[in-house]
N, C-alpha and C positions, 0 to 999 in steps of 0.2 A: 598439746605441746608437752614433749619431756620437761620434766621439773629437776631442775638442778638443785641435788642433797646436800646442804652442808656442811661442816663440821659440826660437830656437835659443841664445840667452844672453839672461840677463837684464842688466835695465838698473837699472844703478850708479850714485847720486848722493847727494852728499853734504850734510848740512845743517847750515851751522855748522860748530862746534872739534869737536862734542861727537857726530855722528848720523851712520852709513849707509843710506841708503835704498835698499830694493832692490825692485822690479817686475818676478814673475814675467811676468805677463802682464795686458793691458791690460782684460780680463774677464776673470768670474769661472768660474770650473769647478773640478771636483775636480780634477784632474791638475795645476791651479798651485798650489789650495792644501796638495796634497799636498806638493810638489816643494821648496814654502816650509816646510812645517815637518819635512821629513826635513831640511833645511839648517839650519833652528834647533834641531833636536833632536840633530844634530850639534855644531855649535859649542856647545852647553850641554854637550855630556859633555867636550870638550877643555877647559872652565873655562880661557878663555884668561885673563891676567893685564890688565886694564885694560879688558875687555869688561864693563858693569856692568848693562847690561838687553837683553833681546832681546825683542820682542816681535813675532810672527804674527801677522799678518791675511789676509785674504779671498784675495787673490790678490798678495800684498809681504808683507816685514816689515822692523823699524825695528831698528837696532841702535844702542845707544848705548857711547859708550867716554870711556876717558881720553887722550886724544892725548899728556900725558907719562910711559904706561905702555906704551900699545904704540902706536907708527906708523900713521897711515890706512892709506899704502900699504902696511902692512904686512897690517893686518888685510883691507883690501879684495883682497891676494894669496890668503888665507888664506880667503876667501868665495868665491870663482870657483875655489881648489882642492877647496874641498868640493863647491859647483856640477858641477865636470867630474867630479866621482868617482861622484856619484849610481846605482845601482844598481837592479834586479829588489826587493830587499828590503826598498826606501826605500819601495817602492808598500802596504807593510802595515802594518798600526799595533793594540797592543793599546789597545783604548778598552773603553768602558760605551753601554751603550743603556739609553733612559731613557723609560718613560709618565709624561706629563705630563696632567693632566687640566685639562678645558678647557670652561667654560660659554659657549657661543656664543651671539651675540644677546641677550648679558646685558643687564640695566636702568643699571648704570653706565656704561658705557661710553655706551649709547645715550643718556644722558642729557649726555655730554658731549659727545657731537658734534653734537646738536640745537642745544647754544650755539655750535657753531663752525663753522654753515652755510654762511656767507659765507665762508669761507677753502676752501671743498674743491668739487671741478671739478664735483658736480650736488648743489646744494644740495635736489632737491627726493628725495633717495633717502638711505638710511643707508647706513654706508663699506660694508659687506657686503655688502648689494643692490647698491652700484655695482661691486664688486669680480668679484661674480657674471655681471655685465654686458657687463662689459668680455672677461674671460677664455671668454665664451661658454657658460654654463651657464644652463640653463633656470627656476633656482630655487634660493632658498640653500641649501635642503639637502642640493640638488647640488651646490654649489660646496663647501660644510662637508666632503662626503663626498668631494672631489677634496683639499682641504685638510690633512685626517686619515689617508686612508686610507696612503698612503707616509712614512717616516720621512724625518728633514730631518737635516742635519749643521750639525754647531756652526761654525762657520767662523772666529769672532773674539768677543772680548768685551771691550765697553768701551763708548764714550759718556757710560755714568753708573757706578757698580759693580756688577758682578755682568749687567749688558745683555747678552745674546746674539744675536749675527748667526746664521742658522740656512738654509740652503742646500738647494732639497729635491732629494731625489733619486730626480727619473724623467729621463726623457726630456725634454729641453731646451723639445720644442714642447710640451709636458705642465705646463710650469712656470708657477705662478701669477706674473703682472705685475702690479705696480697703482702709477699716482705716486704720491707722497707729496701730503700736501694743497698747494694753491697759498701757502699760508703757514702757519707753524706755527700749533700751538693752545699756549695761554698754561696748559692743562690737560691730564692722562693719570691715570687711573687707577692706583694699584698696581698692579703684576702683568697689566698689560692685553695682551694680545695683538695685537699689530701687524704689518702689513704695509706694506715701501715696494720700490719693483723688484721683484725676485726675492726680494727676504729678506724674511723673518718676523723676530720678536722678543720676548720679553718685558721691559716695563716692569715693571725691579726696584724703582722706587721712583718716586712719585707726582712728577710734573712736568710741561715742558713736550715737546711731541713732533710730529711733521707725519707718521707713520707713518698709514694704517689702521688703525681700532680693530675686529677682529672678535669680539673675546669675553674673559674672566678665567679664569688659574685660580687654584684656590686654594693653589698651593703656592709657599711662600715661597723666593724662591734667592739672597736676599740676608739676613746677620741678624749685625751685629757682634755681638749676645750669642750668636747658636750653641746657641738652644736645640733646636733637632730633631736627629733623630739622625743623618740626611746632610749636616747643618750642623756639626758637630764637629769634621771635622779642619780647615777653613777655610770662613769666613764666607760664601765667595762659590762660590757650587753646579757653574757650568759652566763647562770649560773645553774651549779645541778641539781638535777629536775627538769630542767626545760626539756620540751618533746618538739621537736625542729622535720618537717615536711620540708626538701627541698621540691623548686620548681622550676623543670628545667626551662630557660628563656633563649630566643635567639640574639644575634649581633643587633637588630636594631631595637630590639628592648633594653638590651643591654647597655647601648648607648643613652637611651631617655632615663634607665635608671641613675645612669649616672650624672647626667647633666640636675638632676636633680636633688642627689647629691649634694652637686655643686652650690646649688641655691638654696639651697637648707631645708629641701620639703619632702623629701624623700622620706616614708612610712613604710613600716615594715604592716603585714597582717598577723595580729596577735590577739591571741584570747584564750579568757581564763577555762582551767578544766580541772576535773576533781579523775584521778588517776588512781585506778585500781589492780595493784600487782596480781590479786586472784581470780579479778575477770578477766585482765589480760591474759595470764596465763594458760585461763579455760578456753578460750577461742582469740589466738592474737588476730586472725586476718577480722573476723568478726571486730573486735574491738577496736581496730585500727581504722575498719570503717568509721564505726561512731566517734571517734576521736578526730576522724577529719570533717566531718558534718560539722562536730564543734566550731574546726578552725570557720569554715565556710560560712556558720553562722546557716546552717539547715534545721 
């Protein structure tokens, strides 16, 4: 797999009394967003005095402080000391791999992007069939089976609560693209599955969006009551690092998923795994195998 170079340092800029903004690099790939959260997962164990949120993203993250607790230039010393210390070790991370199940070519979804033809680049095809199109697959169920068959990494969460940005990982020229529509839709389904760039996502909660709509699933990853049982220890399901297997399911799983759901017994399949950026990178279809034997429990 080509390895993506990065800067040689990242770029530092400040936003406000209150913000440091930092830019591993200016695309995405694992190896920035790795680089960024062994640096935030750093500075969270130092619990520096006047640091009060750090938040990862995609390829940056955003640090917020108290400027009468600890000194920018202080903290921004203290951000490029951890930067140049970066290590062989930073490349690993203990996370969870997760089956998300996934009704593609649903009737909601289709029905709301039917209302929202005139905002998306071929009004005369569904997001799917264009997506399929574009990315050079013969048929949706080719593209479905290019979409499903590799796990995707969680890369950031936010937008709305509980939103996941989700990063897949093959081979760069293997990676699905698709715009976003030429102007949002004023509608999105719960839990709708979406594509815009390179990222996927799920709509944690019904609103507006300009993503791809490919399909729902039925598992909820947002619920300020916390009624399911991967909902318990906090309300909001994913965070980054997670490594997410969709699977595709039909209408009448889809329905038993959901009715169950309804009665609070609905489980997601999850388990733990020890994730390695430089094995990945040496053979991804290879490690993607043994990463799903994981989920399977093989």
């Amino acid at each position: 797999m080509t390895v993506t170079t990065l800067p040689a340092r990242a770029r530092y800029s400040f936003g406000g009394d209150e913000h440091l903004f930092v830019e591993i690099s200016e695309e995405m790939s694992l190896p920035a967003f790795f680089k960024g959260m062994a640096i935030c997962n750093e500075l969270r164990r130092r619990a520096l005095p006047g640091v009060t949120e750090i938040c990862p993203a995609n390829a940056a993250y955003l640090v917020r402080f108290d400027p009468d607790v600890i000194a920018p230039d202080a903290l921004l010393a203290t951000l490029e000391e951890i930067e140049a210390g970066l290590g062989e070790a930073d490349l690993q991370m203990q996370t969870r791999i997760v089956e998300i199940p996934v009704l593609y070519n649903d009737p909601w979804t289709h029905e709301t992007l039917m209302r929202f033809r005139e905002r998306h680049q071929d009004p005369s095809s569904t997001d799917i069939e264009y997506a399929a199109r574009i990315n050079g697959h013969a048929s949706v169920d080719a593209f479905i089976e290019a979409h499903s068959s590799a796990p995707w990494f969680v890369s950031m969460v936010g937008f709305v609560a509980g939103l996941p940005f989700l990063f897949q990982m093959v081979e760069r020229e293997r990676q699905i693209e698709v715009p976003k529509y030429l102007s949002p839709r004023t509608d999105t389904p719960r839990l709708t599955l979406g594509h815009g760039g390179c990222f996927s996502c799920i709509y944690s909660v019904r609103g507006a969006g300009g993503y791809q709509m490919f399909g729902v699933t039925p598992a909820p990853i947002f619920d300020p009551a916390q009624r399911l049982s991967y909902l318990k220890e906090l309300m909001v399901f994913f965070r980054p690092g997670d490594i997410v297997k969709w699977k595709p399911i039909d209408r009448a799983e889809y329905d038993r998923r959901i009715a169950e759901v309804e009665a609070g017994t609905f489980a997601l399949r999850i388990a733990p795994v020890s994730f390695s950026l430089k094995e990945f990178l040496a053979d991804p279809d290879g490690y993607n195998q043994q990463l799903l034997k994981v989920l399977h429990g093989d």
